[in-house]
C-alpha atoms as one frame of an Amber mdcrd trajectory, in Angstrom:
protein
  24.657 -23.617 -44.491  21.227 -22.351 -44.544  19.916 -25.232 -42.121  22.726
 -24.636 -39.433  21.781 -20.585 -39.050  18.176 -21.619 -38.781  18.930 -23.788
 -36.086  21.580 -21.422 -33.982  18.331 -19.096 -34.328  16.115 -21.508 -32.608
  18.532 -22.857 -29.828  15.394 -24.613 -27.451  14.965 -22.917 -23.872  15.681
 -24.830 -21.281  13.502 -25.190 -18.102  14.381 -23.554 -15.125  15.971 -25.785
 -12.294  14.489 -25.222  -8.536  18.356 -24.246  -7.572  18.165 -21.482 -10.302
  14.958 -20.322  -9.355  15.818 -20.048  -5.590  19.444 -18.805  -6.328  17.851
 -14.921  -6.925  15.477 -15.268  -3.981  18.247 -16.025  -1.655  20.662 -13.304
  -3.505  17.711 -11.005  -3.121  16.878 -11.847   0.934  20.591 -11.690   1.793
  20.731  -8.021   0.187  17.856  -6.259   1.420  19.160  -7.835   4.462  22.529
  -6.412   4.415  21.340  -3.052   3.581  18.543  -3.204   6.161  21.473  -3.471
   8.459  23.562  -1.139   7.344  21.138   1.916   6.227  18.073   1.473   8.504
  15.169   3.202   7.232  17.366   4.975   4.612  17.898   1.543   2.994  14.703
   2.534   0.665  16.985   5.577  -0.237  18.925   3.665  -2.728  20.551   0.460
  -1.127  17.429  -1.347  -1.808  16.814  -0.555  -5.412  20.658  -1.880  -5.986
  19.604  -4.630  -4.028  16.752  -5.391  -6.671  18.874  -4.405  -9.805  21.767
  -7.307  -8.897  19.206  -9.732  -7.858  17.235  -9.163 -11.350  20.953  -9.276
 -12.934  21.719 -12.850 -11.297  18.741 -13.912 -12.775  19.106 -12.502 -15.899
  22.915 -14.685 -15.753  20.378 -17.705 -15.399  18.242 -16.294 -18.401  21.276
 -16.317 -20.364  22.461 -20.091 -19.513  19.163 -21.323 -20.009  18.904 -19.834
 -23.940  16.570 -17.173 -23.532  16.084 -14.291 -25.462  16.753 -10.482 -23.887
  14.555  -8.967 -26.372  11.314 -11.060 -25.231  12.845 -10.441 -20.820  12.995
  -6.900 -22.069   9.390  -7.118 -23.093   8.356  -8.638 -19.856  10.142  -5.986
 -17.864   8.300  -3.379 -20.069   5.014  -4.964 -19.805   5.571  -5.244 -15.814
   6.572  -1.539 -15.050   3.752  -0.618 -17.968   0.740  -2.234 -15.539   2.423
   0.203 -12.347   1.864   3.302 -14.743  -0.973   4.280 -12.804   0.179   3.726
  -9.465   3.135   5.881 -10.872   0.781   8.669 -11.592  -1.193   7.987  -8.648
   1.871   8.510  -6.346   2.763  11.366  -8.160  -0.476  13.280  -7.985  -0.500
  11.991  -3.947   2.588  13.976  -3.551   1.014  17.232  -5.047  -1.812  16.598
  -3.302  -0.090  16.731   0.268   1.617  20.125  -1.038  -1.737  22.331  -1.952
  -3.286  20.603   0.735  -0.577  21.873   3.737  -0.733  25.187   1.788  -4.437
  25.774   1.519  -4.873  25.048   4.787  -6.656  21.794   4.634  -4.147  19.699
   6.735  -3.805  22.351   9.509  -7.166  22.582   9.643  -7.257  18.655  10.380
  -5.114  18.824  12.601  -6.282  21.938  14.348  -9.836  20.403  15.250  -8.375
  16.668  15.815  -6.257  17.829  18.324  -9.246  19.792  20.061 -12.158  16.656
  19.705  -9.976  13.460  19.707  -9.273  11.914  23.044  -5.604  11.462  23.451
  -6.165   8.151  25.747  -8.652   6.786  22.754  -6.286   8.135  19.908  -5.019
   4.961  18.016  -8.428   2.914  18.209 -10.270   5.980  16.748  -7.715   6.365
  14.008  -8.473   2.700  13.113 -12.059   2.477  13.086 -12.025   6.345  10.894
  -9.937   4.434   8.639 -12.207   1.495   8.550 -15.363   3.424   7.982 -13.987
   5.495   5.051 -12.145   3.021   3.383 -15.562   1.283   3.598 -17.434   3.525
   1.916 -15.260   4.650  -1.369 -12.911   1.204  -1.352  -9.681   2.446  -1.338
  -7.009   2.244   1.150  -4.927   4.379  -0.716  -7.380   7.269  -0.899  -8.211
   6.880   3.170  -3.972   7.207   3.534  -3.724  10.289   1.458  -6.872  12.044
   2.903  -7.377  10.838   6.493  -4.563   9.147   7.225  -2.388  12.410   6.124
  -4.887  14.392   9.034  -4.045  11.670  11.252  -0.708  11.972  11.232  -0.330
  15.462  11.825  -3.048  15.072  14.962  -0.709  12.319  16.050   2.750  14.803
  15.919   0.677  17.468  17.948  -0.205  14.837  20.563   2.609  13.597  21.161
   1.695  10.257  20.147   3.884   7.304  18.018   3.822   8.107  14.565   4.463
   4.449  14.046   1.608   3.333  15.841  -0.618   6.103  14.267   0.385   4.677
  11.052   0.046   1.000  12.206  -3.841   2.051  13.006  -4.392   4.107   9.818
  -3.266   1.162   7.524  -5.023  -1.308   9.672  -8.614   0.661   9.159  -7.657
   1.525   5.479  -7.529  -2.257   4.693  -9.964  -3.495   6.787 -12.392  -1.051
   5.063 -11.148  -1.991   1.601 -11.488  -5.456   1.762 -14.734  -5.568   2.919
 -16.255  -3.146   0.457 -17.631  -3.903  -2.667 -16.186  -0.962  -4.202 -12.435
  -2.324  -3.463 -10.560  -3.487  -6.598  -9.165  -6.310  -4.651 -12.193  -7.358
  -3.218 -14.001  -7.605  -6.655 -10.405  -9.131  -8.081 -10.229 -11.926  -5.923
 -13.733 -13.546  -6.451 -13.002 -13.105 -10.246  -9.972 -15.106 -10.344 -11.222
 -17.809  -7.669 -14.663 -18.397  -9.330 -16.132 -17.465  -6.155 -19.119 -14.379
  -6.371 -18.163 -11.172  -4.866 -21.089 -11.340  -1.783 -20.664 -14.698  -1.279
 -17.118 -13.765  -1.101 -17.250 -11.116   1.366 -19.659 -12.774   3.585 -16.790
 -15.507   4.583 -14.440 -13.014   4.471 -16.280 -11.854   7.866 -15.705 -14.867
   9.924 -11.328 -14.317   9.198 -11.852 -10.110   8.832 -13.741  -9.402  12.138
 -12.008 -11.471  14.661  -8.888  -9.937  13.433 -10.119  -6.531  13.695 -11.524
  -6.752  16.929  -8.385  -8.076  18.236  -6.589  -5.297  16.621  -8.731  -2.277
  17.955  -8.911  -4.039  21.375  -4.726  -3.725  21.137  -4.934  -0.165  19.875
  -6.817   0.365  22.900  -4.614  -1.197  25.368  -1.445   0.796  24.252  -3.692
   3.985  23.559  -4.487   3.937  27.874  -0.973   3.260  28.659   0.464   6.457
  27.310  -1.538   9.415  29.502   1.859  10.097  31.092   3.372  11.301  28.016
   0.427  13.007  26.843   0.190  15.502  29.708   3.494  16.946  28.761   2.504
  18.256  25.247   1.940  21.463  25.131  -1.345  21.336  22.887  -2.526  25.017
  23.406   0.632  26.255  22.109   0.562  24.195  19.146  -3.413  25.246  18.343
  -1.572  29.295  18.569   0.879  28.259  16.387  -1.433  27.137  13.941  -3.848
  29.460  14.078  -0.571  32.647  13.616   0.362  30.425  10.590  -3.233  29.625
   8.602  -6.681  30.978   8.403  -7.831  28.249   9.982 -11.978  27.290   9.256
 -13.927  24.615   8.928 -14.361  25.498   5.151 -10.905  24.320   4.639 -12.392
  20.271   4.906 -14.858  21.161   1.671 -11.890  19.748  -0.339 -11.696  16.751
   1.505 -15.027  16.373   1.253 -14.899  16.911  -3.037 -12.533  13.802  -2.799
 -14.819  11.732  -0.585 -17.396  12.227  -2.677 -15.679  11.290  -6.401 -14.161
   8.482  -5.083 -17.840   7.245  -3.211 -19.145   8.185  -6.965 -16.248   5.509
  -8.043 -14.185   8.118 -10.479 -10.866   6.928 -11.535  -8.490   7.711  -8.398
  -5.269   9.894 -10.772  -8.534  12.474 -12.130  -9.927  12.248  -7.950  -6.538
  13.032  -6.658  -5.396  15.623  -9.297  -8.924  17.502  -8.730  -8.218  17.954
  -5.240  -4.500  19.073  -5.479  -5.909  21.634  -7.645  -8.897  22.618  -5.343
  -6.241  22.510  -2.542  -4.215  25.158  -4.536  -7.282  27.233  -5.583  -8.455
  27.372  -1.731  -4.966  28.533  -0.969  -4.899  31.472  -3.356  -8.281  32.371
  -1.679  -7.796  31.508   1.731  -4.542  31.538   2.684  -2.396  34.413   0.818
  -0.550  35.179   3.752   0.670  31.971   3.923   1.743  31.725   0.685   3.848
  35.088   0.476   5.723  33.568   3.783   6.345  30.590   1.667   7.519  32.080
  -1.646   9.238  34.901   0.379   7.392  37.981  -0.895   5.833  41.328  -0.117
   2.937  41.299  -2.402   0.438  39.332  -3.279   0.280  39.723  -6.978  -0.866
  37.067  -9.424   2.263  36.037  -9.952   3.507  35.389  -6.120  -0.008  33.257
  -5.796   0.755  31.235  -9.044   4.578  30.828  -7.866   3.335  29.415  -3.996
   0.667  26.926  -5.405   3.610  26.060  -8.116   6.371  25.366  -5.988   3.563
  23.494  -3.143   2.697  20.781  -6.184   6.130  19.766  -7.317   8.193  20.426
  -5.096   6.054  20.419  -1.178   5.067  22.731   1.201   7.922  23.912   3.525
   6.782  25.538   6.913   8.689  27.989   9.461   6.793  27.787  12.596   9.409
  28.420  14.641   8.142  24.769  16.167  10.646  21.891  14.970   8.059  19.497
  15.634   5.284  21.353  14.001   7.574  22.253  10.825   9.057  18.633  10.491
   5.469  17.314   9.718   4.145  20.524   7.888   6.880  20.899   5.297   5.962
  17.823   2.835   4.399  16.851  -0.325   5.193  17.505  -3.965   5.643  15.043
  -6.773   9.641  15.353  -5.947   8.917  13.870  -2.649   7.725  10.522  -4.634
  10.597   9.987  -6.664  13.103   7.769  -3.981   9.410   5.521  -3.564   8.386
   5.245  -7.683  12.159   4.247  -8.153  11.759   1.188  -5.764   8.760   0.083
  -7.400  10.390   0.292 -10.863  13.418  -1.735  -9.088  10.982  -4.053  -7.545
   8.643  -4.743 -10.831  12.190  -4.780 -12.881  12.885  -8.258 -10.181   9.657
  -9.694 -10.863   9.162  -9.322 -14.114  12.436 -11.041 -14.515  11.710 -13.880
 -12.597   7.972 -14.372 -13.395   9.045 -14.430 -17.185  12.005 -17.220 -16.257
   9.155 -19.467 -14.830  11.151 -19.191 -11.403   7.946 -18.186  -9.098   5.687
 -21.268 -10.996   8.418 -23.757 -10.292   9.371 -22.790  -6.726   5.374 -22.596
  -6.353   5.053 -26.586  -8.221   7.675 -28.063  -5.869   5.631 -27.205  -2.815
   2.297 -28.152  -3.734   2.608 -31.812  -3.638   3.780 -31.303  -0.021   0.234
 -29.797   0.851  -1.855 -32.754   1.501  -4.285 -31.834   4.201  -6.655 -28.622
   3.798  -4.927 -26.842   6.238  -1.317 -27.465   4.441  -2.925 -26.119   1.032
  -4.386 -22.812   2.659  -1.180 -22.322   4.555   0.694 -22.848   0.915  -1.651
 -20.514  -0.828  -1.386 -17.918   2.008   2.591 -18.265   1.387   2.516 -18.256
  -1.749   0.575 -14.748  -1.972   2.908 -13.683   0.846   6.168 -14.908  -1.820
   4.705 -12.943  -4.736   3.970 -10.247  -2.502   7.364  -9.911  -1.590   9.560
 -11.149  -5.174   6.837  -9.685  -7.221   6.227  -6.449  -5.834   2.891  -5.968
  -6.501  -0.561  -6.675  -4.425  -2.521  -7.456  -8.097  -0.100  -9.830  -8.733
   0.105 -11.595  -5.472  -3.887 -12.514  -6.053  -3.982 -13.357  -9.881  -0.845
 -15.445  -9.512  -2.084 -17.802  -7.045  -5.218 -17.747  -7.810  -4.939 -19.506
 -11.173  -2.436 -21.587  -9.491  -4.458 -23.064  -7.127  -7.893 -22.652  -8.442
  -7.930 -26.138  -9.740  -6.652 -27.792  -7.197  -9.012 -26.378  -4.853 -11.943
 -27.843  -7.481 -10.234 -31.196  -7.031 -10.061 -31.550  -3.412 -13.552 -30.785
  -2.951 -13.388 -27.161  -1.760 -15.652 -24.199  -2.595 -13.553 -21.352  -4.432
 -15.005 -18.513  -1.782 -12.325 -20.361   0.289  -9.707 -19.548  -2.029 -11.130
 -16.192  -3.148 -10.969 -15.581   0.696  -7.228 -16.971   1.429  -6.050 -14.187
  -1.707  -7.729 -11.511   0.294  -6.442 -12.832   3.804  -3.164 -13.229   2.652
  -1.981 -11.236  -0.860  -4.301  -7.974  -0.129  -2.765  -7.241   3.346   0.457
  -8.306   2.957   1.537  -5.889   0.262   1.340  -3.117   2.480   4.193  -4.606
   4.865   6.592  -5.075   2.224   8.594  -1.836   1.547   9.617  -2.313  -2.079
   5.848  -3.534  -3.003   3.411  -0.683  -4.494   1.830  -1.055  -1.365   4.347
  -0.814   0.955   5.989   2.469  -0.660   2.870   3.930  -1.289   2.203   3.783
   2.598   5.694   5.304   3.426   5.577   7.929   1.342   2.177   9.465   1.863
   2.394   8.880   5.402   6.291   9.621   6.193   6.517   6.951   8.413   9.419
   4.141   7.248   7.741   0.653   6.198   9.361  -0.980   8.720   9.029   1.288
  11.441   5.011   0.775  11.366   5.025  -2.739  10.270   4.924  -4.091  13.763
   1.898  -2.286  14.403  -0.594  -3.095  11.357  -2.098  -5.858  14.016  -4.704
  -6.936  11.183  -2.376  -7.005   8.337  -0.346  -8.871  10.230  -3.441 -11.464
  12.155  -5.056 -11.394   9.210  -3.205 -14.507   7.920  -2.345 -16.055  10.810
  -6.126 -16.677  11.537  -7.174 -17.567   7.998  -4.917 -20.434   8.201  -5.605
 -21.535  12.047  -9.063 -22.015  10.254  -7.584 -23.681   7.403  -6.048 -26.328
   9.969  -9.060 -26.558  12.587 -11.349 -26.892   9.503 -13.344 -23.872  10.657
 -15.742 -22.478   8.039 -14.156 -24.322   4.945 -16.842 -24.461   2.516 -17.666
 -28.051   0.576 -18.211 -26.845  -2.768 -22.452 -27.073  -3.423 -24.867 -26.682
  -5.648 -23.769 -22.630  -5.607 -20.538 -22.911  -6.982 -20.867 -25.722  -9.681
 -23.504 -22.865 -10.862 -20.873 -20.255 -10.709 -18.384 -22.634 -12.300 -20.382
 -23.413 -14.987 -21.273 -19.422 -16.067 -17.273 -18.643 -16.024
């Protein structure tokens, strides 16, 4: 009796079938599609977490038929939303951050010299290469969104210019700059996992990275001159006055930019850099811009109390302006960590799906079928660039989309003869700048809700996220700078 409950406990898994692992992809694709359709850009609203929940719930169906356990899925689904913790917090302390910084000034100040020194004709090309510089120098797109990009934006409103292009440009920059800085995460994370070494890395990352750039900023420039039409109809004086009635507008406001620049340069942990700068935003606001802040909290006096209740309110729950301007008070009343919540529920959604299926074995098996078609270099690279484009997309998160593949196809790089700074650089080409065009990735959502623009409403217009690939893997089949692997990587090889 004994013997038969020891085996019902240890009923053997069974492997995953390539019709069961595609049977959630195609559930998932026809969803998202549907509610695409149906919603628009609202579809991140709700439709598209439900969209994620049922597809992770098919799968699950296939969990059950195939024997496994819930309790050990369970622990893959906590262990999956566990590693998004910080960009949970992150987001969070983003959305504060946008609050103290409309209310202190800092944004309207931004936007009050931008629209006075940028060149409405050169608008989205400057954006990009901003972007690029900063992201450069402290490695993080996501810090360049919620700082510059957030000035950007609001420059972009009071010229009259597309938000979705402005966007487009920002994120272009922003990941330009991060993957070619040593300070990036993803730059260092994708030499780690190849094999490759993180110079060697980002040298051959420059023959795929600056061709792609080029072509972007030289498209940024073309649309940029074919908009002076539109331009002359904004009325940018009476913006500037509008401002100026609404803030105490000086060039002290930037200083807490500047703070943020300068921890992240200094490489401090980006939740403590964010959450400093809310709270400098909110202490420059009780200083600066009382005025301001009794208009907000609707009050006479401006008693400890009223100040403490304005910087409250901006950090959870956003700045909301009354201009008088619909234009001006659409983009100025943001921010707070409510503003997050629709964007950290997707990513809980999205990490919920691939946990799911990356526990099931689905992503490895869909991934193993399509290898063996890969037979020329060019085939592999464009199967590695999908790949990290797949993961991106049914995993949800950028990290994942590099470490996945990578220790997929490290080996059979090694075997065909190929140095792993060619792999290292497909991950970069591929899983980095991908994730940001995907609107249930951490990436994606991030984007959208720091910069208030819809995922797929700027998509179009990330020209290097988007040639980024598409050149990588011309190279791929042309054989253009596709290392041999030499006496430099059996080295490296040999001291991982």
């Amino acid at each position: 009796m004994s013997q038969n409950k020891a085996s019902n406990n240890h009923v053997s898994i069974k492997k995953v079938s390539l019709l069961e692992a595609i049977i959630p992809v195609v559930v998932l694709v026809f969803l998202l599609g549907l509610s695409v359709f149906l919603y628009g850009d609202d579809a991140q609203s709700g439709a598209s977490q439900m969209s994620l929940l049922i597809s992770a719930g098919v799968a699950l169906l296939i969990a059950w038929k195939n024997n496994h356990k819930w309790a050990d899925i369970e622990k893959a689904i906590s262990h999956g939303i566990g590693n998004t913790v910080n960009a949970i917090m992150i987001l969070f302390m983003v959305g504060s951050l946008i609050g103290s910084w409309i209310l202190s000034g800092t944004v309207p100040a931004m936007i009050y010299y931008g629209l006075q020194v940028i060149n409405p004709d050169f608008f989205y090309v400057t954006a990009c290469i901003l972007c690029a510089v900063t992201a450069i120098s402290i490695g993080s797109s996501w810090s360049t969104a919620g700082t510059v990009g957030i000035g950007l934006i609001g420059i972009s409103a009071g010229l009259g210019m597309s938000l979705e292009i402005t966007a487009g440009a920002i994120i272009s920059g922003a990941y330009f700059g991060d993957k070619m800085s040593p300070l990036s995460d993803t730059t260092n994370l994708a030499p780690a996992v190849a094999g490759s070494e993180l110079f060697s890395h980002i040298r051959h990352m420059v023959w795929t990275t600056f061709p792609a750039i080029t072509l972007s900023l030289i498209l940024y420039l073309i649309i940029g001159l074919s908009v002076e039409g539109t331009i002359a109809e904004i009325n940018i004086q009476g913006r500037l006055d509008l401002l100026d009635e609404n803030f105490n507008i000086g060039l002290h406001l930037l200083i807490p930019m500047g703070i943020v620049f300068y921890m992240a340069f200094k490489r401090m942990p980006a939740f403590p850099t964010i959450m400093i700068g809310s709270l400098i935003g909110g202490l420059f606001a009780v200083i600066f811009q009382q005025e301001a802040i009794l208009n907000f909290v609707k009050a006479d006096h401006a008693t400890a109390l009223n100040m403490f209740d304005g910087v409250w309110r901006s950090l959870f729950s956003g700045y909301v302006s009354e201009t008088g301007n619909a234009e001006l008070d659409g983009l100025l009343s943001r921010g707070g960590m409510s503003s997050m919540l629709y964007t950290i529920w997707l990513i809980i959604c999205a990490i919920t799906f691939g946990s799911v299926i990356e526990k099931l074995g689905m992503l490895k098996r869909i991934v193993d079928s399509v290898i063996h078609m890969a037979q020329s270099t060019g085939s592999l690279i464009l199967t590695t660039a999908l790949t990290c484009i797949g993961v991106n997309i049914l995993a949800a998160d950028q990290f994942i989309s590099i470490v996945l593949p990578g220790r997929m196809y490290r080996l059979e790089f090694k075997k065909r003869g190929l140095a792993s700074k060619n792999l290292s650089r497909v991950l970069e080409d591929t899983g980095t700048v991908t994730s940001v065009l995907i609107p249930w990735n951490t990436c994606g959502a991030f984007m959208a809700g720091t910069l208030g623009v819809a995922t797929f409403a700027y998509m179009p217009y990330c020209f290097f996220n988007i040639l980024s690939p598409i050149i990588s893997v011309a190279y791929g089949y042309l054989n253009f700078k596709i290392e041999k692997i030499d006496n430099e990587d059996v080295v490296l090889e040999q001291e991982g």
